[in-house]
N, C-alpha and C positions, 0 to 999 in steps of 0.2 A: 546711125551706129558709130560707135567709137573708131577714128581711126588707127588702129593697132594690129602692125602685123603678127601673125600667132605664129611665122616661124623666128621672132625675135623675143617674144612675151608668149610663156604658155598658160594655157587656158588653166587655172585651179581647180574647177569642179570635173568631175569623172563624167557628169551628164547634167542635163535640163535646166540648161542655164552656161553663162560664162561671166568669169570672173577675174579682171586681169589686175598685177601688180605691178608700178613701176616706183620702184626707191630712186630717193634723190631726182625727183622729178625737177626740185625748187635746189636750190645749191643753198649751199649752208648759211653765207650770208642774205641769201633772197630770205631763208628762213626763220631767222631770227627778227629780220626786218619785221618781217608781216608777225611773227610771234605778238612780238611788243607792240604792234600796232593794233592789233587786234585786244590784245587784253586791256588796253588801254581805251579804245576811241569805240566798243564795240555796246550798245547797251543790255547788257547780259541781263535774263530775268530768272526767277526762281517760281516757276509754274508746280503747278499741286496737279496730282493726279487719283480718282478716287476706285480703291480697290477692295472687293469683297464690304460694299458698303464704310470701309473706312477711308480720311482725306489724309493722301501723304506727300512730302515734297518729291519732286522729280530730282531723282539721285543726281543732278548736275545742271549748271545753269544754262541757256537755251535761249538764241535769238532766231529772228526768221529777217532777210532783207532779200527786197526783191521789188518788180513792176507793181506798181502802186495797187492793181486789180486784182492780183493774185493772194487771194489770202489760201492758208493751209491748214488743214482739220489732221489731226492726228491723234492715239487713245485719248479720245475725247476732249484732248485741248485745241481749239481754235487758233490760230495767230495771226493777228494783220501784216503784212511785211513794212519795213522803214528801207524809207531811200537808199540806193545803193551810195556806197564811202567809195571815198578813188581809190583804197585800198583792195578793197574788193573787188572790182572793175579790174583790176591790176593782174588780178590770180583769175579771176573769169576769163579775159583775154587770153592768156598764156592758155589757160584749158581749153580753150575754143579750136586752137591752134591745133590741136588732137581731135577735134569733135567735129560734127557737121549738123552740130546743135546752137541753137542761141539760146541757153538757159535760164528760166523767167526768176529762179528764186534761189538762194541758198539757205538752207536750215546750219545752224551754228551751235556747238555744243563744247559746252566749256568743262573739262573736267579736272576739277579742283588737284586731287589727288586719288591713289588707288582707293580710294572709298567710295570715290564717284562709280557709276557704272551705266551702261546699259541692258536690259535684258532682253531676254530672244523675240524678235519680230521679223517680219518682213514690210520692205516699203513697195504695199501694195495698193494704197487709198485710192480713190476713183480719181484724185484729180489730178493723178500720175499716168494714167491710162492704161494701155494694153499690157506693153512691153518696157517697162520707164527705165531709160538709161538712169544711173547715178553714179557721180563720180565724186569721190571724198578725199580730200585733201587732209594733211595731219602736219602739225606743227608743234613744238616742243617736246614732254616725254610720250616714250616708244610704249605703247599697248596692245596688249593680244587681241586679235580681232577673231572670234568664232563663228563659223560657217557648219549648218547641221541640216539635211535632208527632212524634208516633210514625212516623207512616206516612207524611209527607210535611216533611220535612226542612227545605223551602222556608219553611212556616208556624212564624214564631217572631214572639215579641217582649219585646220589652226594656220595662221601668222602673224609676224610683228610689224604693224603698223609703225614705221620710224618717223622720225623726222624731216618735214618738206616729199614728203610717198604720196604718194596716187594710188587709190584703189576706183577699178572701175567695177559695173555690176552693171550687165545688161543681156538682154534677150529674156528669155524665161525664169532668169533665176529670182524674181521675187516671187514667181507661182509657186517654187519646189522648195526653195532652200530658207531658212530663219539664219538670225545672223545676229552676234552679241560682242557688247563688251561686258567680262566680268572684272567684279571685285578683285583688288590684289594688295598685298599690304605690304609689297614692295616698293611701289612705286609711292613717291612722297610729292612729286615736281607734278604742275600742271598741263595739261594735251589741251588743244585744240582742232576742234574736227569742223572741215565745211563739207557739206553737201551740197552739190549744184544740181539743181532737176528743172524737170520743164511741167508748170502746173498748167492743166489744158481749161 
C-alpha cells in the first residue's frame, strides 16, 4: 500500500475504495525535463480497438515498458513491454520512495490534444490482481480526470490532473468506481500520463 498519510492527503472517494491526490509531486523543472524526454525518446504506437463489430483507432497513442516477462492485455489489445529508458527508472525511483511496491510495468498514454480522450473503465484485468495499487503520473497539459461509482451513479467526482501530479488509486476502488478522461476542445497542448502497476 501506498505510503500516504490521510491526515495530510484526503481520501477523494466517499466509500469502497481510496483515492489520493498529490500536485507538484515532480517540480516544474523535474517536469518539463521528463515532458520532452518522453515525447521524444518514447515509441508511442497507435493501437485500433474494435467496437460493436467496427475497427477504430485508440483515441491517443499508447506505449507499455516494463520487465521483459510482463506482457499486459487490455479491451482486447495485447502489449509486450520495451526495456525500461533511464528516464523512466528516474520517475519509477522517486515513486518508489512513496510506495512499498517495486512496479513491473508502466502503461504510457500520449494525449495529443483535447480530442484525444479516454473513456469509462476500471483497471481491473487479472494480471493486476486483488486490490492493484496504480499510481499515475501527468506531465504537460492539465485534464479533467472522472471518477463515477459502479452501483450508485449519483457518487462521482471530478479533478484536474496538473502538471508533474500524482494520482494514487488503491484498495477496492477498481471493484466500485469507473474512471475517465473526456473530450474537451479546450485544451490544444499535449499530456502525458504514466501508469506504474505490478502485473502478477
Amino acid at each position: 500500500m501506498i505510503q500516504i498519510s490521510e491526515n495530510k492527503y484526503q481520501n477523494l472517494l466517499p466509500k469502497d475504495g481510496e483515492v489520493f491526490y498529490l500536485p507538484d509531486f515532480f517540480t516544474k523543472e523535474e517536469s518539463k525535463v521528463f515532458y520532452n524526454a518522453l515525447l521524444q525518446n518514447i515509441e508511442w504506437q497507435q493501437d485500433k480497438i474494435k467496437l460493436f463489430g467496427k475497427t477504430h483507432d485508440v483515441p491517443r497513442l499508447t506505449a507499455l515498458y516494463g520487465n521483459a516477462d510482463k506482457p499486459y492485455t487490455y479491451s482486447g489489445i495485447t502489449m509486450k513491454p520495451t526495456a525500461w529508458l533511464p528516464e523512466l527508472l528516474e520517475i519509477k525511483k522517486k515513486i518508489e520512495t512513496v510506495a512499498q511496491v517495486d512496479f513491473t510495468t508502466v502503461l504510457l498514454n500520449l494525449y495529443r490534444t483535447g480530442k484525444d480522450s479516454m473513456g469509462w473503465h476500471s483497471d481491473d484485468e487479472k494480471e493486476l490482481g486483488l486490490n492493484p495499487l496504480i499510481v499515475s503520473v501527468s506531465f504537460g497539459a492539465t485534464r479533467i480526470f472522472k471518477l463515477q461509482h459502479n452501483n450508485n451513479k449519483s457518487l462521482r467526482h471530478s479533478l484536474e490532473l496538473t502538471d508533474g501530479s500524482l494520482l494514487v488509486m488503491q484498495g477496492q476502488t477498481q471493484h466500485f468506481w469507473k474512471h475517465a478522461i473526456p473530450k474537451t476542445s479546450k485544451i490544444t497542448e499535449p499530456r502525458i500520463n504514466l501508469t506504474f502497476r505490478v502485473i502478477q
